[in-house]
ZAMARGU-4260 file (C-alpha; in steps of 0.2 Angstrom, whole numbers, plus 5000, padded with zeros to 4 digits):
<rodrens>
0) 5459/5418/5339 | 5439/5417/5336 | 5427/5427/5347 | 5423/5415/5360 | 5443/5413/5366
5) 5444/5432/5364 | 5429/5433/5380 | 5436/5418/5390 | 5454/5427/5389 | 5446/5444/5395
10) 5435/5437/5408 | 5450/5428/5417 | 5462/5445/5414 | 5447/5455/5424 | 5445/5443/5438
15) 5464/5442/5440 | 5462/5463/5441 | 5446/5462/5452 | 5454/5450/5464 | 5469/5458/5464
20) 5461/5475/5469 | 5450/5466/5482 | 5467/5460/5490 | 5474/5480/5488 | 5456/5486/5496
25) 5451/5472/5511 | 5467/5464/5516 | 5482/5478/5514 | 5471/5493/5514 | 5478/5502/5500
30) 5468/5503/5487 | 5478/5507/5469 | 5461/5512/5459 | 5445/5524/5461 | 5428/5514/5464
35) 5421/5519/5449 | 5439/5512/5439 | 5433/5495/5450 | 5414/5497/5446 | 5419/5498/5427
40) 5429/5481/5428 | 5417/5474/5437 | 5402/5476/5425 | 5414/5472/5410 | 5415/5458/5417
45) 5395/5453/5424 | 5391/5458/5403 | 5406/5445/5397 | 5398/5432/5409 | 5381/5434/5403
50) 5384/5433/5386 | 5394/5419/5389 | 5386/5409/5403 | 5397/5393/5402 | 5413/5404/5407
55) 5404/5408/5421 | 5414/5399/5437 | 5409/5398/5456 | 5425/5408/5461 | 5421/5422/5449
60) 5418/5439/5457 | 5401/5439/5451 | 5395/5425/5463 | 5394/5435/5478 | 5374/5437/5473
65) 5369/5424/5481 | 5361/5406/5480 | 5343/5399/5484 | 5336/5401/5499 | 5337/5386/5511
70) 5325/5380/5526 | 5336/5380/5539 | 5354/5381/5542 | 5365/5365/5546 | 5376/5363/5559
75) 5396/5369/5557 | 5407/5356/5569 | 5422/5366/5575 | 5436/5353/5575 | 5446/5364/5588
80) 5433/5372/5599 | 5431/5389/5596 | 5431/5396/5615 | 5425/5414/5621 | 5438/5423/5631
85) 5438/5430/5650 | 5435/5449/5654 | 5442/5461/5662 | 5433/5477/5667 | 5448/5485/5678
90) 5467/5488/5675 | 5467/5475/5692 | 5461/5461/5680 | 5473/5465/5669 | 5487/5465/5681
95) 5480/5447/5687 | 5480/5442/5672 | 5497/5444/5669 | 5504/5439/5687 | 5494/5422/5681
100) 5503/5419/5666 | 5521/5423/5670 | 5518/5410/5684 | 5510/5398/5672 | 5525/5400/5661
105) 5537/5400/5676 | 5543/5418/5670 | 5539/5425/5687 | 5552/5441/5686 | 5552/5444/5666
110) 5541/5453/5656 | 5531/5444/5642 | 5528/5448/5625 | 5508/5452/5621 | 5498/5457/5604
115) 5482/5468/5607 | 5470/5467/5594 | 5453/5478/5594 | 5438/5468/5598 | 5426/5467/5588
120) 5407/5471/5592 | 5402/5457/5578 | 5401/5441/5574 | 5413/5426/5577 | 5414/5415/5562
125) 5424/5401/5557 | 5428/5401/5538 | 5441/5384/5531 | 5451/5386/5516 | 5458/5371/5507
130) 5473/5371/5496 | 5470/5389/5496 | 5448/5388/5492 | 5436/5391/5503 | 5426/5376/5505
135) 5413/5382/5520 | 5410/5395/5536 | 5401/5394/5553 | 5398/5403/5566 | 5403/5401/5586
140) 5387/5395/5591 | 5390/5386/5606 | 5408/5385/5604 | 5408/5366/5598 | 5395/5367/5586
145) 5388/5383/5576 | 5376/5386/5559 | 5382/5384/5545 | 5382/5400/5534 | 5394/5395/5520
150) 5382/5403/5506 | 5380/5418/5515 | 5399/5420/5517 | 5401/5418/5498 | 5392/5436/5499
155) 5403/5446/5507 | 5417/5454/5497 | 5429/5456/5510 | 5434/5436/5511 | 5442/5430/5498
160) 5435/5413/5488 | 5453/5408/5485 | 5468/5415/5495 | 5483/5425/5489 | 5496/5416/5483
165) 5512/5430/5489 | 5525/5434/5478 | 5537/5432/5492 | 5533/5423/5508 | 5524/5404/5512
170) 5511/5398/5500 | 5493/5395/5508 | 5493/5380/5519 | 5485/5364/5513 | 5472/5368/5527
175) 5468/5380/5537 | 5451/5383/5548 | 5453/5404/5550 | 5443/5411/5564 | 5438/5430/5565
180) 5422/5443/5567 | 5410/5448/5553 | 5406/5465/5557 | 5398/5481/5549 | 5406/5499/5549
185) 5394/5513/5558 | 5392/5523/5540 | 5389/5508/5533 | 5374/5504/5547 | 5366/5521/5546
190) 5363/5520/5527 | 5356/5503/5529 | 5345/5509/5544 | 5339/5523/5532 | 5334/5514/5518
195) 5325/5501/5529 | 5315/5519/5538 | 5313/5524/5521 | 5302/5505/5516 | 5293/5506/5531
200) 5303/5492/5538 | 5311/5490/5556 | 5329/5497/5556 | 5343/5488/5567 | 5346/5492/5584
205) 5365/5493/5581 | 5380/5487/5569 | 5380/5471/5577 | 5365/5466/5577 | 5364/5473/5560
210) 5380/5460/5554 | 5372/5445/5566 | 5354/5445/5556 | 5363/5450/5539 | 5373/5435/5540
215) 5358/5423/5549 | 5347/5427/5533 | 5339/5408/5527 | 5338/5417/5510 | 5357/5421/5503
220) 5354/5435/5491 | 5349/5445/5507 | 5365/5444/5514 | 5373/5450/5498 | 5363/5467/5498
225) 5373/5469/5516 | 5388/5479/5516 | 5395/5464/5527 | 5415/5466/5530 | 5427/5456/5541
230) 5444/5454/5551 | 5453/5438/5555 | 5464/5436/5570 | 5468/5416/5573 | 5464/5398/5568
235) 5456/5383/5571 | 5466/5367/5563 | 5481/5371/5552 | 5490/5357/5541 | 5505/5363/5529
240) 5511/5377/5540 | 5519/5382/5556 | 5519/5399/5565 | 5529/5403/5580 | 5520/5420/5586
245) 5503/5430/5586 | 5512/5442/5579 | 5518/5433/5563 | 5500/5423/5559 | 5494/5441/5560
250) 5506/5447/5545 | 5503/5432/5535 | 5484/5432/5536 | 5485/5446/5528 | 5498/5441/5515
255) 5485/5426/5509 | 5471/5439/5506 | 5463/5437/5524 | 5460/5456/5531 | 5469/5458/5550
260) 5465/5471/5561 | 5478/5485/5554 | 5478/5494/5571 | 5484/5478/5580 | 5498/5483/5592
265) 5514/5470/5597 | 5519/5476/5617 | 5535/5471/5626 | 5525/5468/5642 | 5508/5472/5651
270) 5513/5489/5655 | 5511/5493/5636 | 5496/5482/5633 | 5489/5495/5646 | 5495/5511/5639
275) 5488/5508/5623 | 5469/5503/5631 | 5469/5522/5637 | 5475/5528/5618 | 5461/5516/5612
280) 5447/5523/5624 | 5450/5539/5618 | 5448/5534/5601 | 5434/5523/5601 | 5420/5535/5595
285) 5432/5539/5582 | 5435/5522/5573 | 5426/5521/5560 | 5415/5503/5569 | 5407/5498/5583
290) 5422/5491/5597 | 5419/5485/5615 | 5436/5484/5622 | 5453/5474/5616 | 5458/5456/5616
295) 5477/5455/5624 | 5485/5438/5618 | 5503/5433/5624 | 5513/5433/5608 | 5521/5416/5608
300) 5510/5403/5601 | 5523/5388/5610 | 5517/5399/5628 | 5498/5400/5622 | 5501/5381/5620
305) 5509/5379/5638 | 5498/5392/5647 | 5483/5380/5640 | 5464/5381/5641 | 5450/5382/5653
310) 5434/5374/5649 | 5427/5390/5640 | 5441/5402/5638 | 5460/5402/5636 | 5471/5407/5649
315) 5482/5414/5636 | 5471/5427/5631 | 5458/5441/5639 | 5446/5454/5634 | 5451/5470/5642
320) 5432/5477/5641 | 5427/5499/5640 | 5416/5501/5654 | 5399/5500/5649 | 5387/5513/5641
325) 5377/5521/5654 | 5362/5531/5657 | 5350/5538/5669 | 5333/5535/5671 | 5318/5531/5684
330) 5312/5515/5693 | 5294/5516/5690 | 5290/5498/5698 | 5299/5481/5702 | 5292/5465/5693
335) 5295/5448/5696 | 5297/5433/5684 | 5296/5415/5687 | 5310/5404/5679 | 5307/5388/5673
340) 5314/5380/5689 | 5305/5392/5700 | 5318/5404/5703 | 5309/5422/5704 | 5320/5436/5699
345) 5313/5454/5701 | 5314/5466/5686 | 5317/5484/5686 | 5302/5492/5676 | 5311/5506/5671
350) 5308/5525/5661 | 5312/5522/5644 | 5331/5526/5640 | 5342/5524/5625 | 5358/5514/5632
355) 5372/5510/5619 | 5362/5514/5605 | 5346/5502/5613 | 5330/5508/5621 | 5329/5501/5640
360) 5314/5496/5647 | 5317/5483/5658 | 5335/5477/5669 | 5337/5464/5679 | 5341/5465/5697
365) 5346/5445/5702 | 5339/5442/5718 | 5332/5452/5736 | 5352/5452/5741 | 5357/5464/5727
370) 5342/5475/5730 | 5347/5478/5747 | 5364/5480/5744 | 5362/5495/5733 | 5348/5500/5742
375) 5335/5502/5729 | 5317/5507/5729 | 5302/5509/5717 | 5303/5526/5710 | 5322/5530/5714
380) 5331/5537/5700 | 5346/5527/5694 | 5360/5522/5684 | 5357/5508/5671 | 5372/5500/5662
385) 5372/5485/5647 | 5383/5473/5658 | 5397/5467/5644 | 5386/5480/5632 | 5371/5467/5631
390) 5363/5464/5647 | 5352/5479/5656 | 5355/5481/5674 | 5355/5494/5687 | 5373/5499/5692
395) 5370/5512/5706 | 5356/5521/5716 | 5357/5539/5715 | 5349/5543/5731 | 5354/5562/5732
400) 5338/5563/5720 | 5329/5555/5732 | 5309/5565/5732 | 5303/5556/5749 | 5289/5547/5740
405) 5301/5532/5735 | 5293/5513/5742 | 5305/5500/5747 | 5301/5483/5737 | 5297/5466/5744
410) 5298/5448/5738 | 5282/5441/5737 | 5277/5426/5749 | 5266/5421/5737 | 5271/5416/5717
415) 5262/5428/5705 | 5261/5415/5692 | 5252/5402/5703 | 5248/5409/5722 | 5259/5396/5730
420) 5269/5398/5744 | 5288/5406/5741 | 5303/5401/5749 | 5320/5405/5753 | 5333/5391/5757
425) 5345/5395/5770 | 5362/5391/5759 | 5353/5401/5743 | 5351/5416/5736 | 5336/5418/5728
430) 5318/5414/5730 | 5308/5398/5725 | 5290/5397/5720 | 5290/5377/5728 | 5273/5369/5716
435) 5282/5360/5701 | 5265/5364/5692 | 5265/5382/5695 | 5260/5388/5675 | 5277/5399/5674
440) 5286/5386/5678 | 5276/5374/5665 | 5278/5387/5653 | 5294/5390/5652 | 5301/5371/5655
445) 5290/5369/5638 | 5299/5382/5628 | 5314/5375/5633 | 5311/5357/5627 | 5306/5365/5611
450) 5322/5374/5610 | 5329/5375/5594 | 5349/5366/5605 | 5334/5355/5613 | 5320/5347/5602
455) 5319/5359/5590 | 5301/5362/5587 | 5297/5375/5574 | 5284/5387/5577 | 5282/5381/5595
460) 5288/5399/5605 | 5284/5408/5622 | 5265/5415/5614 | 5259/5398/5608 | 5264/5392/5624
465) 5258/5401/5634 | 5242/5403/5625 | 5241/5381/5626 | 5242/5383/5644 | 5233/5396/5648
470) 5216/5389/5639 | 5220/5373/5647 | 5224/5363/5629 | 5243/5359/5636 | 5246/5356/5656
475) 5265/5348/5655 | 5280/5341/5642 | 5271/5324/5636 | 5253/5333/5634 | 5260/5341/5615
480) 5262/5324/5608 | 5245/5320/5611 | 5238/5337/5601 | 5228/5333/5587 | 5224/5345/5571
485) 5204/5345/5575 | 5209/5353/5594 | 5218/5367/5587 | 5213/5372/5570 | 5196/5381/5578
490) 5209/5392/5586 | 5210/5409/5582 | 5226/5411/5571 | 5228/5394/5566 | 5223/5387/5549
495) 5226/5370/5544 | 5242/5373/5535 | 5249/5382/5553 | 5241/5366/5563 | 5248/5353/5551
500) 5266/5363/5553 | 5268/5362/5570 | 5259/5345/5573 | 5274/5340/5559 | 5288/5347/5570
505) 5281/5341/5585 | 5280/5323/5576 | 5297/5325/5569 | 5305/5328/5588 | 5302/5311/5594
510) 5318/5307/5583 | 5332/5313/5591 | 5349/5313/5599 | 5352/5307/5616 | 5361/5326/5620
515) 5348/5335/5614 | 5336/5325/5624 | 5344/5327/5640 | 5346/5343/5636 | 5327/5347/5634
520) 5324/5340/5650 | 5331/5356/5660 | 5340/5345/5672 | 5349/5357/5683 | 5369/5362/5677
525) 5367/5353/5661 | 5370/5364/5645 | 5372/5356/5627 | 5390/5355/5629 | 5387/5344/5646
530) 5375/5336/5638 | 5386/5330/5624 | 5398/5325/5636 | 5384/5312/5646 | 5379/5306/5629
535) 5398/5302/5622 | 5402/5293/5640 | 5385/5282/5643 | 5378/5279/5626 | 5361/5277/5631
540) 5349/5284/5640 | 5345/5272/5651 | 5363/5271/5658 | 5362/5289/5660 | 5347/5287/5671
545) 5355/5274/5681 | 5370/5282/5683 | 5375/5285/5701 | 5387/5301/5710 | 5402/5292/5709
550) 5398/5286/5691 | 5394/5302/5683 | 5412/5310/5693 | 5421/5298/5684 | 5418/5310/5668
555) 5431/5322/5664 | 5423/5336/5667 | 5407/5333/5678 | 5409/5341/5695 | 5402/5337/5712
560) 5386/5349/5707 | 5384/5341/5689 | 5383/5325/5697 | 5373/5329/5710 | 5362/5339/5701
565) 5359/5322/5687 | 5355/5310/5700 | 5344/5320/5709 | 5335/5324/5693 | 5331/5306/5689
570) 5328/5301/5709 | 5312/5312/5708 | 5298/5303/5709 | 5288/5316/5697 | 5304/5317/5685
575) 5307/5298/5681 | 5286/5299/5676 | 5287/5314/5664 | 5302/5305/5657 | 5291/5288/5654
580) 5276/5297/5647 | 5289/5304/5633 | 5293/5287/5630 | 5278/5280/5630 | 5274/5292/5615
585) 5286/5289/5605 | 5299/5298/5609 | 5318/5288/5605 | 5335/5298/5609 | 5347/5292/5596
590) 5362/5282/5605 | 5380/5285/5596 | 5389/5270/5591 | 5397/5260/5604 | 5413/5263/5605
595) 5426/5250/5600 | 5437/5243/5614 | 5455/5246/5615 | 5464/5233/5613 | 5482/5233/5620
600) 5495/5237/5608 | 5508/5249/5605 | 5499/5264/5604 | 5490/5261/5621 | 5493/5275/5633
605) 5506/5284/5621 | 5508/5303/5620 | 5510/5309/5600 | 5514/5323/5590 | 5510/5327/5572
610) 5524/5338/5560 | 5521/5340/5542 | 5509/5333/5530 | 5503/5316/5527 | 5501/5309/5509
615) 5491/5294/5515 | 5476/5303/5525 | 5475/5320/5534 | 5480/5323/5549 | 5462/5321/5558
620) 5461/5304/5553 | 5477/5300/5558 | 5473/5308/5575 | 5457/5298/5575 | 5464/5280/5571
625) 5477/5283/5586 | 5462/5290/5598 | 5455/5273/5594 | 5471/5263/5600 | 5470/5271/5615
630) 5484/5286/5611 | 5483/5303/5617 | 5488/5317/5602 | 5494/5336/5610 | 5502/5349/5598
635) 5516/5350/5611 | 5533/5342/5611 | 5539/5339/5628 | 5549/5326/5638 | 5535/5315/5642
640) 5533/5315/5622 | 5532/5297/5616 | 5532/5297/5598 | 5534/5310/5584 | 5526/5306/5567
645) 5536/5318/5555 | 5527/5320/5536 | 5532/5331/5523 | 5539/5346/5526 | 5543/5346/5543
650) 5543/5360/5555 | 5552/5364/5570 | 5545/5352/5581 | 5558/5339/5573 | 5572/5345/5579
655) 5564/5351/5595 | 5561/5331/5595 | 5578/5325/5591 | 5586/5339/5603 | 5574/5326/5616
660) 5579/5310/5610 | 5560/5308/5606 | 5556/5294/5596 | 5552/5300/5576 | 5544/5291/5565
665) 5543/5292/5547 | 5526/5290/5537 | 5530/5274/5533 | 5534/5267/5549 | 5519/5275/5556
670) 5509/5266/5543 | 5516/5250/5545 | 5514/5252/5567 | 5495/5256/5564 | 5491/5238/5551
675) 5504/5229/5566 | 5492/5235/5580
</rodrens>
């Protein structure tokens, strides 16, 4: 055997060993060598490499360093929305929750099984494996579409590049997208916070935020130098497996190589899902990361399939939040800010005060209503809490500490950011500053469009603005795609590289989608996500705008408000000419493709189910061709079940099928339906 087979023989005996141990450390916990044993392997192994470069393979150990930076990040499409769940912030909620899902399930009198799982205080990500590889990871962002961050992924130790293929038990499944939370432990935080003190750089407020920018880092090598770990606890899409409980996907993540929660609990009923909440608030400051309450799931993936989904959260699932950190502090005065649409909502300028590991300086307090409710004056002290551990707000008045020199606060009738008159309408809670010019207003209807889920201008934030307003340069939406490099390279802090830059983005914006366009309007109840759905249903932005009530309700999800709130929009007089001025300069909302008719056929109006694999396309672009002919596809077999396409391997929905007297078809037949229609 010459030299050069001797090295490639080594270098795959020490990545099988490296891997191996990773498996032993992240996924099982128990780890069978010393990490200096493991730092040994591993630099035998980065010397091998480097004297022998063309070994070198992107599933190696080694390439966790890092790749070249990249401009932006892309967007990651969920193929099976990645929801966020509903809290609970008392045993009642809980109780509720419950009463609601044995009902749901029909189950009224019997207990139902529940797995409780930690939750995370870290980052949501969605990392897909095929045939066993990782091929690419994104994060939640707004549940249908996140960033992609599969380079910085590659990073992180604890995720495995290919999974583990078990001595006994399933092989890993052809597909499978695997959610779960990118986190870092608390030692882990307070080293990297040192080391930053120690540069002169800022340090992290806390772990989370810590993991969120380590793995939002543009340059990939960054995120590697972050003691990054993670825990998986569900899926997206799945092709090549089946599993009948929480419980069991839990056990077998862990068997492929994916690292699960090990102080995951399975409960016979609510009861148990309660009692262990109280053993895990006690030993929350004793885990060795940052938690903010526990997830409770019902067991049975067939019930999480009956119990089904809301809009933005199952209703097979809750977050059982810890109360929130709290502090006390002092009102020293009561601010009020103006919203884009005119909304003021006073602030509580408050004492500094460190609350859950952030300093304070600021909570909100909604509306007039909520200040009178509690009470509140300038100068009272108070209790502030982190509502859900992010959002300051004062919880309670503590009026027992009351000096006598306290001032009760009123709403301005005028609008600090323009002097106009304010108003209150009778059926509303809050306070309107009524001029549609008022500067706040402009100001922040600007950022908006430039959003990065809007139009995504670069380098166009609050300060440049605000700053374009203020010295006149900017008065509304339109007026940026009329700046020109002479107006604003005399201005302090721009050169003409930064001028040229942002002059590019704006120029790069008139080239957009139709959702993100209506979107950056800032009509009133329309997010991304309702913007997409407008988008996918007119296909152009002209029959949006002419769309009337009853049209828009026509769309599966748009409410009376939505509606409403659309054709009100482009009924204003002042709306439909912002809206032509952005056309006239140039700006063009890309329309999707029409949609192909659907021509009668078989598949129109039928209900399918998919079991076992394909060998002719995957399963999505089965779904997609069926979609197309007018099918509806559900995971579910039932009796209103109209065909059942059975692949490879089958798994219990094939006899659940036949037990039905569902029609099953084979690939062949399926085939030969989809050329006939």
């Amino acid at each position: 055997m010459d030299e050069k087979q001797e090295a490639s023989e080594r270098i795959e005996e020490l990545r099988r060993q490296i891997d191996h141990h990773n498996y032993r450390y992240y996924a099982l916990d128990r780890p069978e060598v010393s990490d200096a044993e493991y730092d040994r392997l591993f630099a035998e192994l980065v010397r091998l490499e480097n004297d022998n470069p063309e070994l070198i393979t992107p599933d190696s150990p080694t390439q966790r360093v890092g790749f070249a930076p990249i401009e932006k990040f892309l967007p990651f499409h969920h193929e099976v929305p990645l929801l966020s769940l509903e809290n609970a912030m008392q045993e009642t909620d809980v109780l509720e929750f419950d009463r609601r899902v044995r009902k749901l399930l029909g189950h009224d009198a019997e207990d139902v099984e529940y797995v409780t799982e930690q939750k995370m205080d870290g980052l949501a990500v969605e990392m897909v494996y095929e045939d066993g590889n990782f091929v690419g990871a994104g994060t939640r962002g707004d549940g249908f579409t996140g960033e992609d961050v599969t380079a910085n992924v590659k990073t992180i130790r604890a995720v495995p590049l290919k999974l583990h293929t078990p001595e006994t038990g399933p092989p890993p499944p052809r597909r499978i997208a695997v959610r779960g939370e990118v986190f870092m432990e608390k030692s882990d935080f307070e080293a990297l916070n040192e080391t930053r003190r120690n540069a002169g750089e800022p340090v992290f407020a806390n772990p989370r935020n810590a993991a969120a920018g380590s793995l939002r880092q543009l340059d990939p090598s960054i995120t590697a130098g972050r003691p990054l770990r993670a825990y998986f606890y569900g899926f997206g899409t799945l092709e090549g497996h089946e599993f009948q409980t929480q419980w069991e996907l839990l056990n077998q993540l862990r068997m492929w190589g994916l690292p699960t929660n090990p102080r995951s609990v399975l409960c016979a009923n609510i009861g148990e899902a309660i009692s262990y909440f109280e053993k895990l608030t006690a030993q929350r400051e004793s885990l060795p990361y940052e938690i903010d309450g526990m997830v409770i799931k019902i067991n049975r993936l067939d019930w999480q399939r009956s119990v089904g989904e809301k809009s933005r959260s199952p209703r097979w699932a809750i977050a059982y939040k810890f109360n929130p950190d709290e502090a006390q502090t002092h009102v020293l005065d009561i601010g009020v800010q103006v919203g884009r649409t005119g909304i003021l909502t006073p602030v509580a300028l408050l004492n500094p005060i460190l609350v859950g590991g952030v300093t304070v300086k600021r909570a909100t307090l909604h509306n007039m209503d909520e200040i009178e409710r509690k009470g509140l004056r300038i100068g009272d002290a108070v209790i502030v809490h982190r509502a859900g551990d992010v959002i300051p707000e004062v919880s309670e008045v503590i009026e027992s500490l009351r000096t006598g020199q306290e001032k009760p606060f009123h709403m301005p009738t005028a609008c600090p950011s323009c002097g106009e008159a304010v108003v209150r309408l009778p059926e509303e809670a809050f306070h309107r500053c009524v001029n549609r010019n008022c500067p706040a207003q402009v100001k922040g209807s600007i950022v908006h469009y430039a959003s990065r889920d809007a139009m995504n201008i670069d380098g166009l934030g609050h300060k440049i603005v605000s700053r374009f307003i203020d010295e006149g340069i900017i008065s509304a939406v339109p007026d940026l795609y009329r700046l020109r490099a002479e107006g604003l390279e005399n201005l302090p802090g721009f050169g003409a590289k930064s001028a040229q830059n942002l002059l590019a983005a704006i120029e790069g914006s008139k080239a957009t989608t139709l959702a993100r366009f209506l979107y950056a309007l800032g009509i009133s109840h329309v997010g991304s996500h309702m913007a997409e759905l407008l988008a996918g249903h007119f296909g152009s932005f002209d029959a949006v705008r002419a769309a009337g009530v009853e049209d828009l309700k026509k769309i599966s999800g748009v409410g009376d408000k939505v509606a409403f709130a659309v054709h009100s929009y482009f009924e204003n007089p002042a709306n439909r000419e912002l809206v032509d001025r952005l056309l006239e300069a140039g700006v063009k909302a890309e329309e999707p493709a029409p949609a192909r008719p659907v021509e009668p056929g078989f598949w129109l109006g039928k209900t399918v189910v998919f079991t076992g694999a394909l060998s002719s396309m995957t399963r999505q672009e089965a779904s997609a061709l069926l979609a197309s002919r007018g099918a509806r596809i559900t995971d579910n077999i039932s009796g209103k079940t109209d065909v059942v396409v059975a692949g490879a391997d089958p798994g219990s929905k094939l006899a659940k099928a036949e037990k039905l007297g569902v029609r099953i078809m084979n690939e062949a037949e399926f085939t030969g339906m989809l050329d006939e229609s």
